[in-house]
C-alpha positions as CSV (number, residue, x, y, z in Angstrom):
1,X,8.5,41.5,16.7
2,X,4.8,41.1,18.1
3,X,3.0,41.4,14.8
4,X,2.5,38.0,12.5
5,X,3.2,38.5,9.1
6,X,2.6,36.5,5.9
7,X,5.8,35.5,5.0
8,X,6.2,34.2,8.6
9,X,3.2,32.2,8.5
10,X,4.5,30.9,4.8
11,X,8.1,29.9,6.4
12,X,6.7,29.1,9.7
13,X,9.0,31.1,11.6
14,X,6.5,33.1,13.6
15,X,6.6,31.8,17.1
16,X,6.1,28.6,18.7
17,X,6.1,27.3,15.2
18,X,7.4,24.0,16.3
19,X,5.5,23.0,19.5
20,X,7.4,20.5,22.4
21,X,4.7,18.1,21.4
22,X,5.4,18.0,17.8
23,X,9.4,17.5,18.6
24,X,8.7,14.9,21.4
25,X,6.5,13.1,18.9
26,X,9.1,13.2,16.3
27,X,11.7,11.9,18.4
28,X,9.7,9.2,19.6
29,X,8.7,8.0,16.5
30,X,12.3,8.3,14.8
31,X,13.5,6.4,18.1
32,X,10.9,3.4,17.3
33,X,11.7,3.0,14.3
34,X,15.7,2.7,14.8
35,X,14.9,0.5,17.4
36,X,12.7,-1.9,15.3
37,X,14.1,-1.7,12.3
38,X,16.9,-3.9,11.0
39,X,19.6,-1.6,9.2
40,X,21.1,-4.9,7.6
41,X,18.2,-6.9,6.1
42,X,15.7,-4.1,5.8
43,X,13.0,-6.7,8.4
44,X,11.8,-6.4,11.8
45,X,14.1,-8.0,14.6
46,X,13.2,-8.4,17.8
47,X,16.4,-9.9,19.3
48,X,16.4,-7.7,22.4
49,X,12.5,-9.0,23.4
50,X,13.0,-12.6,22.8
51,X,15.8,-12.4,25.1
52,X,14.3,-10.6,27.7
53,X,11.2,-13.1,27.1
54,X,13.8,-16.2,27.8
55,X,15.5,-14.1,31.2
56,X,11.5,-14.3,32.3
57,X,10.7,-17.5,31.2
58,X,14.1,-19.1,33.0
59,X,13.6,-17.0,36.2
60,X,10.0,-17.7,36.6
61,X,11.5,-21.8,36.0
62,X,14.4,-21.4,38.5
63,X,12.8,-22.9,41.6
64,X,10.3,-25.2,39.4
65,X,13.9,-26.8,38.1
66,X,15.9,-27.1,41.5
67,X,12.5,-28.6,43.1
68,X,12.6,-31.4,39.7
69,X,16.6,-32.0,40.7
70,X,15.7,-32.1,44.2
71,X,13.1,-35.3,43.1
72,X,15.1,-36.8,40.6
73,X,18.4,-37.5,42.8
74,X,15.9,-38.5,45.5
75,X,14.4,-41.1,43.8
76,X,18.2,-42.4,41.9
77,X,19.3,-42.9,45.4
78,X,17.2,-45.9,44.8
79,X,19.0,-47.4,42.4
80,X,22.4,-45.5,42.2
81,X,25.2,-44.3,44.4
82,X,24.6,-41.7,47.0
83,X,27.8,-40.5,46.3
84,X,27.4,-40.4,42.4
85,X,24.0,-38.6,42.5
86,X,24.5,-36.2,45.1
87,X,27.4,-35.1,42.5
88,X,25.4,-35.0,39.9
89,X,22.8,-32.7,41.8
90,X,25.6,-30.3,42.7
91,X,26.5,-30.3,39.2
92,X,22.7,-29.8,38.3
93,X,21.9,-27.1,40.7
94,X,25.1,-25.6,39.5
95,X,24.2,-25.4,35.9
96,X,20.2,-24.1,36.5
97,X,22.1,-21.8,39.0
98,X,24.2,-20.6,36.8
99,X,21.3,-20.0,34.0
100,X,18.9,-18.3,36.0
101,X,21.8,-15.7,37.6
102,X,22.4,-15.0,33.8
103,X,18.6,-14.5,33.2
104,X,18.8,-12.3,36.5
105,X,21.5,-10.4,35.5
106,X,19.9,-9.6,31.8
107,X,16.9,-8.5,33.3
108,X,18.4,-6.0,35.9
109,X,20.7,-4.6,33.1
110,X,17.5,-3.9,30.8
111,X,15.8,-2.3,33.7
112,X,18.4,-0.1,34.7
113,X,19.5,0.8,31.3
114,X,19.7,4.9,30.4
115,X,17.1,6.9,29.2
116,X,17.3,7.7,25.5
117,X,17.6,11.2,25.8
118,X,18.5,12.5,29.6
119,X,19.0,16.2,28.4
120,X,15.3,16.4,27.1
121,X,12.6,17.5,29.4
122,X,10.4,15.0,28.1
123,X,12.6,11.8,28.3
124,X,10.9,8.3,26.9
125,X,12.2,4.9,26.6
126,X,15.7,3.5,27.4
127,X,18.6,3.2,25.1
128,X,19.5,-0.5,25.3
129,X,23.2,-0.3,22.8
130,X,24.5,-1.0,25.0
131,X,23.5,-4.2,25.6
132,X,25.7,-6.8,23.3
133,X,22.3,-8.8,21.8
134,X,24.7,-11.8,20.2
135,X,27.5,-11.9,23.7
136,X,24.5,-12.5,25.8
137,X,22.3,-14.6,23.1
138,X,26.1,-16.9,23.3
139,X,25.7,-17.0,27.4
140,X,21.8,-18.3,27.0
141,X,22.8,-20.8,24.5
142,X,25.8,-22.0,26.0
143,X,23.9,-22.1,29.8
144,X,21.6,-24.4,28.4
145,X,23.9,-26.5,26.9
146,X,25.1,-26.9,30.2
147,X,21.6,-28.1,31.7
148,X,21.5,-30.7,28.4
149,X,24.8,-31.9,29.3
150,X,23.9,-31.8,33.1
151,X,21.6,-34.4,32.1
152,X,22.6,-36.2,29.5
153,X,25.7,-37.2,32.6
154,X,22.6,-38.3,34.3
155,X,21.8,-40.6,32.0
156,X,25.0,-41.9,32.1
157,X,24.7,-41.9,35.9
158,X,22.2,-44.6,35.5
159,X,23.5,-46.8,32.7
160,X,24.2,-49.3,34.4
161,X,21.8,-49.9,37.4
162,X,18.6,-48.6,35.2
163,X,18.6,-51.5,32.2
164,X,15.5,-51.2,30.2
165,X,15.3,-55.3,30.3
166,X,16.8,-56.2,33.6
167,X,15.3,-53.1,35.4
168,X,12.6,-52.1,33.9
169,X,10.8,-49.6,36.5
170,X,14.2,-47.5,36.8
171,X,14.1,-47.5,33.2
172,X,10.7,-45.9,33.2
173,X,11.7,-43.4,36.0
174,X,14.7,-42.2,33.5
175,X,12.4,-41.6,31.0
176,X,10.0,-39.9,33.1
177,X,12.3,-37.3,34.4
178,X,14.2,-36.8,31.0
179,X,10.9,-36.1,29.6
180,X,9.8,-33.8,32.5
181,X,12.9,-32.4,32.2
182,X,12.7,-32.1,28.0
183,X,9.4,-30.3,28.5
184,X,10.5,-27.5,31.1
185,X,13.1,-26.5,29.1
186,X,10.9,-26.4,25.9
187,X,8.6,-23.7,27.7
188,X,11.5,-22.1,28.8
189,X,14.1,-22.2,26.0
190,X,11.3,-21.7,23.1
191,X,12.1,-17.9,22.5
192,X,15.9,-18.4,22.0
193,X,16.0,-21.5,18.8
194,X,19.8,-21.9,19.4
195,X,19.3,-22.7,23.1
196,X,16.6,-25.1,22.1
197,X,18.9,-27.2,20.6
198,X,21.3,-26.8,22.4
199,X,19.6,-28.3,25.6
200,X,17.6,-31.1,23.1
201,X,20.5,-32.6,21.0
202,X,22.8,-33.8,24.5
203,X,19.4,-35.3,26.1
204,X,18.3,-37.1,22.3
205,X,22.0,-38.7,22.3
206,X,22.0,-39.9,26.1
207,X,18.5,-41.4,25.7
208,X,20.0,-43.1,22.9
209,X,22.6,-44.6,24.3
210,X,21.0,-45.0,27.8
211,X,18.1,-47.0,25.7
212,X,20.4,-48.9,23.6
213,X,18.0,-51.0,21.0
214,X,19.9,-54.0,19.8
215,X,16.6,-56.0,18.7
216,X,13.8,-55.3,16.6
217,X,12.0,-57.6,19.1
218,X,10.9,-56.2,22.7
219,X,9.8,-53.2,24.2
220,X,13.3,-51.3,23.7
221,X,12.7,-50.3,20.5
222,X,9.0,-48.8,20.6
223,X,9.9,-46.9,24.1
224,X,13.2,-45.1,22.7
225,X,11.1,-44.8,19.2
226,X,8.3,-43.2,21.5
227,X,11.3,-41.0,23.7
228,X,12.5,-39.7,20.6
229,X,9.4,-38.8,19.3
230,X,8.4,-36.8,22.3
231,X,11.7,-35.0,22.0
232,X,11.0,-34.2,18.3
233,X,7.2,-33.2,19.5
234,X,9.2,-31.0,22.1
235,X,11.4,-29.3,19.8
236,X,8.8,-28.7,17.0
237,X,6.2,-27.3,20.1
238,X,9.3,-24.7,21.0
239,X,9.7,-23.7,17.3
240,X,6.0,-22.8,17.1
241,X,6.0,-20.6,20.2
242,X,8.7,-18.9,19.1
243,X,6.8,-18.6,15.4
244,X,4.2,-17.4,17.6
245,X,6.1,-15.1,19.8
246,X,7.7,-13.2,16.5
247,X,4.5,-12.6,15.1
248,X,3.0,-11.3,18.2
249,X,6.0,-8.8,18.7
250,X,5.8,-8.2,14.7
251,X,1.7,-7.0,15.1
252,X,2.8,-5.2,18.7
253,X,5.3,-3.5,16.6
254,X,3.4,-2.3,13.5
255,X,0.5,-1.4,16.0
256,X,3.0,1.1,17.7
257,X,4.3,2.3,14.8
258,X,0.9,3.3,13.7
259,X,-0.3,4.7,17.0
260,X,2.6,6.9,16.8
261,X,2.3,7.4,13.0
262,X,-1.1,8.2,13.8
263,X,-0.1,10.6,16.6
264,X,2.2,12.4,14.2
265,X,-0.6,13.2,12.0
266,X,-3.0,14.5,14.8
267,X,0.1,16.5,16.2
268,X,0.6,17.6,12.2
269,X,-3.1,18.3,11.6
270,X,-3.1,20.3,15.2
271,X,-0.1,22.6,14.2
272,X,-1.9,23.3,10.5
273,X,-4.7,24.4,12.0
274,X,-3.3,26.3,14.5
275,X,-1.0,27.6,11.6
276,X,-4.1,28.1,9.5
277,X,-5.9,29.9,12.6
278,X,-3.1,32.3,12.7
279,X,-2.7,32.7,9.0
280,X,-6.7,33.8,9.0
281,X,-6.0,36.2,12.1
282,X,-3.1,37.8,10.1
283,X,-5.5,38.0,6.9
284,X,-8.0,39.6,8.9
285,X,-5.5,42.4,10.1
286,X,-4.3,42.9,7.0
287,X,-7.8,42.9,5.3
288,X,-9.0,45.4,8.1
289,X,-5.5,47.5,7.3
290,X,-6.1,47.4,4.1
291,X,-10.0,48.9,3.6
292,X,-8.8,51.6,6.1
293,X,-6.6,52.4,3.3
294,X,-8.1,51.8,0.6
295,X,-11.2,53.4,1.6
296,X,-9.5,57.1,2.3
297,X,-8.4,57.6,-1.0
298,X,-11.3,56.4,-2.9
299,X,-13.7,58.3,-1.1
300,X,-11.2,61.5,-2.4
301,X,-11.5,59.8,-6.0
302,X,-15.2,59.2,-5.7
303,X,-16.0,62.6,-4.3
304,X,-13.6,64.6,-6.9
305,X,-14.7,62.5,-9.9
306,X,-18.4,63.3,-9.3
307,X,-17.6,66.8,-8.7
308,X,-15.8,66.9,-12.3
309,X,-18.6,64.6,-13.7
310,X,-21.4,66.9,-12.8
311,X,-19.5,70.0,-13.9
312,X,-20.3,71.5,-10.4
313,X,-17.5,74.2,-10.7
314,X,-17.9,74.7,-14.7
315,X,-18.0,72.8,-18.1
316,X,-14.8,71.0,-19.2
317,X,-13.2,72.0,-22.2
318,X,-12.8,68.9,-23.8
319,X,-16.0,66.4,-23.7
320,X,-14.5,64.0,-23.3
321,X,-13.2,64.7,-19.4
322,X,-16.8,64.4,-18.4
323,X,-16.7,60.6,-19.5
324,X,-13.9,60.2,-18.0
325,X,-15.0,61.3,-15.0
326,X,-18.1,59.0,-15.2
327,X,-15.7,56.0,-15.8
328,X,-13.5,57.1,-12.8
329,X,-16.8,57.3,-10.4
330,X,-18.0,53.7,-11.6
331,X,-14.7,52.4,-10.9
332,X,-14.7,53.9,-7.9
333,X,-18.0,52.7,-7.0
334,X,-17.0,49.0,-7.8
335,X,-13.7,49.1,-6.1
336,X,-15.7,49.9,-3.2
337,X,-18.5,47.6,-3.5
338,X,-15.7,44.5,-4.0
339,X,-13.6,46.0,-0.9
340,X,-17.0,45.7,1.0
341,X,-18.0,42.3,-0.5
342,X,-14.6,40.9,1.0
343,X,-14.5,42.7,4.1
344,X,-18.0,41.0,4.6
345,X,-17.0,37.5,3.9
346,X,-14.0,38.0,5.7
347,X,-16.3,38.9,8.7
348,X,-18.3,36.1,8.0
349,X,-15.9,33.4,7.6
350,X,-14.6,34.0,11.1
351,X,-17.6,34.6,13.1
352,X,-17.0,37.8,13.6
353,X,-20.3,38.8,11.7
354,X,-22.3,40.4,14.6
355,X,-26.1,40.3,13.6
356,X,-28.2,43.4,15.2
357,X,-31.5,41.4,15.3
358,X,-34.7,43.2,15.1
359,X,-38.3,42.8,13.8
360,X,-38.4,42.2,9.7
361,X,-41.2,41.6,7.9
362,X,-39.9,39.1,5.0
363,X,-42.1,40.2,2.4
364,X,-41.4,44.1,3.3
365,X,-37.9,43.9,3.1
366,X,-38.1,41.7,-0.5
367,X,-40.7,44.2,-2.0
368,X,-37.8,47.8,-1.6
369,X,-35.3,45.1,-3.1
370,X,-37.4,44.6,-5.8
371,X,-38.4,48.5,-5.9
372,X,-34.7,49.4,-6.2
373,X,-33.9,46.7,-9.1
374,X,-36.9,47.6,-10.8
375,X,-35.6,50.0,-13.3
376,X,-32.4,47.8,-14.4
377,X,-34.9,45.1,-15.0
378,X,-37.0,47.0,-17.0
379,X,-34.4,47.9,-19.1
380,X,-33.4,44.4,-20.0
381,X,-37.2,43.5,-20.7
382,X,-37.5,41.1,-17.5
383,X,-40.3,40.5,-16.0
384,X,-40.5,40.4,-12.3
385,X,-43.7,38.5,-10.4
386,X,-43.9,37.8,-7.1
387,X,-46.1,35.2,-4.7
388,X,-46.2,36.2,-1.2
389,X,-48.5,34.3,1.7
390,X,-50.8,36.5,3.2
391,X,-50.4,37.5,6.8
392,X,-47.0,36.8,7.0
393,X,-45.9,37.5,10.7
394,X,-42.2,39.5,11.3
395,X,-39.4,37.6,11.5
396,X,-36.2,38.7,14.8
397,X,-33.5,38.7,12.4
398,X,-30.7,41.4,11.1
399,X,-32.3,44.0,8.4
400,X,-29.6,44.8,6.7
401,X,-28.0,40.8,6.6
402,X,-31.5,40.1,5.0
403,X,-32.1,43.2,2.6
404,X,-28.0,42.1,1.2
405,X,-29.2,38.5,0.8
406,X,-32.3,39.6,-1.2
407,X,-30.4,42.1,-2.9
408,X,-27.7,39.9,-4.1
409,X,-30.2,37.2,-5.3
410,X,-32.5,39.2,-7.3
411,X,-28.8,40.8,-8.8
412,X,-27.8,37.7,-9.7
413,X,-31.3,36.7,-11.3
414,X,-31.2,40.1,-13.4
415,X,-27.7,39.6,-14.3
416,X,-28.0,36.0,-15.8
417,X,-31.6,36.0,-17.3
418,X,-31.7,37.3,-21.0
419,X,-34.0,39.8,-22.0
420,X,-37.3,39.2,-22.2
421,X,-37.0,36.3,-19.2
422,X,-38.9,36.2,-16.5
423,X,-38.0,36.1,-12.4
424,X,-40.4,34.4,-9.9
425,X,-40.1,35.7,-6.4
426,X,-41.7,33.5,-3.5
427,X,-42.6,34.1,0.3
428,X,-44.4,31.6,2.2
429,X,-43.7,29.0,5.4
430,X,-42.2,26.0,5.6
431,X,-43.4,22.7,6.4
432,X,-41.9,22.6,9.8
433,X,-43.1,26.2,11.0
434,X,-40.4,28.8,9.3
435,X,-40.6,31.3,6.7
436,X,-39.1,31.0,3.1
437,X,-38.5,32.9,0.3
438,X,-37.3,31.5,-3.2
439,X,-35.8,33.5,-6.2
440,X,-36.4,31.2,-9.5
441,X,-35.2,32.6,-13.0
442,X,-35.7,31.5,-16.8
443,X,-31.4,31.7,-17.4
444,X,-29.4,29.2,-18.7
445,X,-29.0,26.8,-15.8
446,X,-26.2,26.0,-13.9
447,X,-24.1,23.2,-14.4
448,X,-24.1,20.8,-11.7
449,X,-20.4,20.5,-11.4
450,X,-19.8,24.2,-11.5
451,X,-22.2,24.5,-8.4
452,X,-19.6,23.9,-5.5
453,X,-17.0,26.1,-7.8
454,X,-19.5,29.5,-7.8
455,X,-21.0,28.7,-4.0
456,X,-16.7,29.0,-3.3
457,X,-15.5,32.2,-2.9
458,X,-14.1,34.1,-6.2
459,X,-15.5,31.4,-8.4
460,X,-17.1,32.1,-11.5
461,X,-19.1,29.7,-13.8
462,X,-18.6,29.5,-17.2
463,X,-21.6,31.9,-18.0
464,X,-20.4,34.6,-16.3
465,X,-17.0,34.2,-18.1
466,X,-18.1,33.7,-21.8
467,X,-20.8,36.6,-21.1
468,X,-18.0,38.4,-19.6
469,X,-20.3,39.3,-16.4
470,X,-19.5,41.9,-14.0
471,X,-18.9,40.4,-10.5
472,X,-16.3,38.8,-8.0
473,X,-17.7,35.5,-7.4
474,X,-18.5,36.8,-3.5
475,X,-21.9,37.0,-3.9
476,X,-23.2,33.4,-3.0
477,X,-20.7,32.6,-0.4
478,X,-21.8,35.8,1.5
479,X,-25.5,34.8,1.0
480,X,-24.7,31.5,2.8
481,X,-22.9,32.8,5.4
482,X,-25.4,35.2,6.3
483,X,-28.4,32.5,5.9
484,X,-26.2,30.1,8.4
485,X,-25.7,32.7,10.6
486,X,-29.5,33.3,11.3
487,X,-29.3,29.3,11.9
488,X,-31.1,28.8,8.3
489,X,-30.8,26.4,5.0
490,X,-29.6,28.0,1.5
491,X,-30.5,25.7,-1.5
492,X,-29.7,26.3,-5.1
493,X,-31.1,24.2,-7.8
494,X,-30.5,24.8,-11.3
495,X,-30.6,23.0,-14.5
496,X,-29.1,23.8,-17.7
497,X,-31.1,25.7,-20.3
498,X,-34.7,25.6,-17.7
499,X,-33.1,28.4,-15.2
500,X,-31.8,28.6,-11.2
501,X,-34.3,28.9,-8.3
502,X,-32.6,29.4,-5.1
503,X,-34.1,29.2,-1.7
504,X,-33.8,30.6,1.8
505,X,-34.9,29.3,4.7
506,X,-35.2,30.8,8.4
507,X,-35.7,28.6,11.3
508,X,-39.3,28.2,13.2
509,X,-37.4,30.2,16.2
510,X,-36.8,33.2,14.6
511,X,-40.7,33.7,13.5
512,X,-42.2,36.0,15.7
513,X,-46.1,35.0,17.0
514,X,-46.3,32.0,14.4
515,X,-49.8,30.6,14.1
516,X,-49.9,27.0,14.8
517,X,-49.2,24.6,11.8
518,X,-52.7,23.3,12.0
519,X,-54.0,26.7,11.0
520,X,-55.9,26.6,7.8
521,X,-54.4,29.4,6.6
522,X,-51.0,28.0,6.8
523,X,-49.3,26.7,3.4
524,X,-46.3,24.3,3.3
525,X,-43.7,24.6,0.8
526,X,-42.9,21.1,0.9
527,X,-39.6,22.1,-1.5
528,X,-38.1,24.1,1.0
529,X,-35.9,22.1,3.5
């Protein structure tokens, strides 16, 4: 089925209603949001990310760490057994060996994990499930525990050729590398808390024993008080990185759920206005449909009801058929002027308006108007005055646009003003070169929150509803749309119980061999915009 109806547009089932966009949009966003939200506590976690920031962190620190072994067992050879250190560097290597294939490992697995969806033409992101967050979170912590063990033995290595009274410069190289050591696996083991402490509490219990403070007196005491300290300043530095770290993912994360909330609503706002684009193509079909149809029959009931109302084939036998006939042609006649009315906004609203632009002179066209609505002001007792600049030149605009501005204006000034009022018509230029004319009544005023309600299409004010006027609240929003269609300015001002003046403005471009506007005979209408 080609044709777009309304109840397809209402149930969004006409096609494409649901563009590939929209649904990869969707399924990114509801992918997100499973992946960073907790379904337990309701919070953030990013489990998956600190991991992957430790595998980094302890890759980047492999060959740092072998190079600090490499130096460390070089220098106990000094003091110690060649035989005893070069076991404790194979044990060492061993341990950072093992810890940096796990980070390895991790990594590759993350890298190579599957798309989320592999059917979907539009594929984003990779499904990590598979990956067991706590299994490898236990490897990481119990590597490192490995390394603090690794050299917490070390300690014990040099026990008893590094005394801290007897010895005193292999007791300062022991703490030297225990706190070099201390400190590269702070920067590395700062995104994973377990594995901090893990590495810290075997390296804090073999400095204490290596240190062994038996006196207040000496300088046992202050050093281990000092080595402990640094390991505490260690630890606390590796809790506030990873404090640091958590935010940083937490603001990354609320950043990309807005971006994508933010690119749901733009894909949203795109398919209602598309929907809204199509929904205005199918009202104009159907609004085109519809005066084709409407306009056959009634110009049948408007040519037979005249016919019967002027008695043109005889006199009716009852009286009363020839009023009924009138009432039947003035129906007619205002079903066909509302038909019109809307089938002119319609045109309007969707730029399909074409304007046939010719020579007008202003004050011409604004004299017939007045001409034709001279009798049904007359009858009401209004008075109609008029104040026109002399030598007013033509302006290239639309004839018939113009004469249905004017005419609805002065309409709308006749309808509102009570008898015995008066209406103040005037033409003149603008300050910046244009041409204006205002229509200013003595009515009741307008008020000024009912102005944006009648300027909207079908809306009445209250006036016209306690007065019970005739009319379909299409008359201003046509006027508008014709002034802004000849590039021009409408204004309305009104105030309640002093009257409306409303004023139109065309352009300087559309007046045709303006003087300049240093002229003497040139007036400004400094109220006009």
């Amino acid at each position: 089925m080609s044709e777009i109806t309304a109840e397809m547009i209402a149930r969004g089932r006409f096609k494409h209603a649901r563009s590939p966009q929209r649904r990869r949009l969707s399924d990114r966003v509801r992918e997100t949001r499973e992946q960073l939200m907790s379904a337990g506590a309701g919070q953030i976690v990013f489990d998956l990310e600190l991991l992957r920031l430790y595998a980094e962190g302890r890759k980047a620190a492999l060959w740092p760490q072998i190079i600090l072994c490499l130096a460390v067992a070089a220098m106990a050879m000094v003091w110690a057994s060649p035989v005893f250190v070069a076991l404790w560097l194979l044990q060492a290597l061993s341990a950072v060996g093992a810890a940096g294939g796990g980070a390895v490992r991790f990594l590759y697995l993350i890298a190579r994990a599957p798309v989320a969806h592999p059917s979907h033409p539009f594929a984003i992101g990779r499904d990590h499930r598979a990956i067991s967050v706590k299994s490898w979170q236990a490897r990481f912590v119990f590597a490192e525990a490995c390394n603090g063990l690794t050299w917490a033995s070390f300690a014990l290595l040099m026990t008893g050729v590094a005394d801290p009274v007897a010895a005193p410069w292999a007791a300062t190289f022991v703490v030297v590398a225990f706190m070099l050591a201390a400190a590269t696996h702070t920067v590395v083991t700062a995104f994973v808390p377990a594995a901090v402490t893990a590495a810290m509490v075997p390296i804090a219990l073999s400095m204490l024993l290596f240190m062994r403070p038996v006196s207040l007196h000496g300088p046992v005491l202050p050093l281990t008080l000092l080595v402990l300290g640094a390991l505490l300043y260690f630890t606390a530095l590796a809790r506030r990185i990873y404090l640091s770290q958590l935010d940083s993912l937490a603001f990354q994360a609320e950043k990309d759920m807005l971006i994508d909330q933010l690119e749901q609503a733009r894909a949203n706002s795109d398919d209602a206005r598309r929907r809204a684009e199509e929904a205005s193509l199918a009202k104009s079909r159907f609004l085109a449909t519809m005066s084709h149809e409407l306009r056959t029959p009634l110009n049948a009931i408007l040519g037979f009801s005249e016919v019967m109302k002027t008695e043109l084939f005889g006199s009716h036998t009852v009286a009363a058929y020839r009023d009924y006939s009138g009432d039947i042609h003035a129906s007619g006649e205002h079903l066909l002027t509302l038909i019109n009315e809307i089938l002119d906004l319609s045109r309007v609203e969707a730029g399909r308006y074409e304007l046939k632009e010719e020579p007008v002179h202003l004050p011409g066209a604004i004299e017939d108007c007045r001409h034709l609505l001279a009798l049904r002001a007359r009858k009401r007792g209004i008075a109609v005055s008029e104040n026109v600049e002399p030598d007013m030149p033509r302006l290239w605009a639309d004839e018939r646009a113009v004469r249905q501005i004017v005419l609805n204006l002065l309409t709308n000034a006749i309808k509102f003003t009570p008898q015995g009022g008066q209406i103040s018509v005037k033409v003149g230029w603008t300050i910046a070169g244009g041409q204006y004319f205002s229509v200013k009544d003595t009515g009741p005023g307008i008020p000024d929150e009912e102005i944006p309600l009648i300027m909207s299409s079908f809306g009445r004010g209250s006036v016209a509803l306690q007065n019970a006027c005739e009319g379909s609240g299409l008359g201003l929003p046509i006027v508008k749309g014709l002034v802004e269609l000849h590039g021009g300015v409408f204004t309305l001002r009104s105030k309640l119980r002093e009257g409306t003046e409303v004023v139109v403005v065309f352009p300087p471009e559309r007046v045709m061999n303006a003087p300049p506007l240093a002229a003497p005979a040139l007036r400004q209408f400094r109220g006009a915009a």
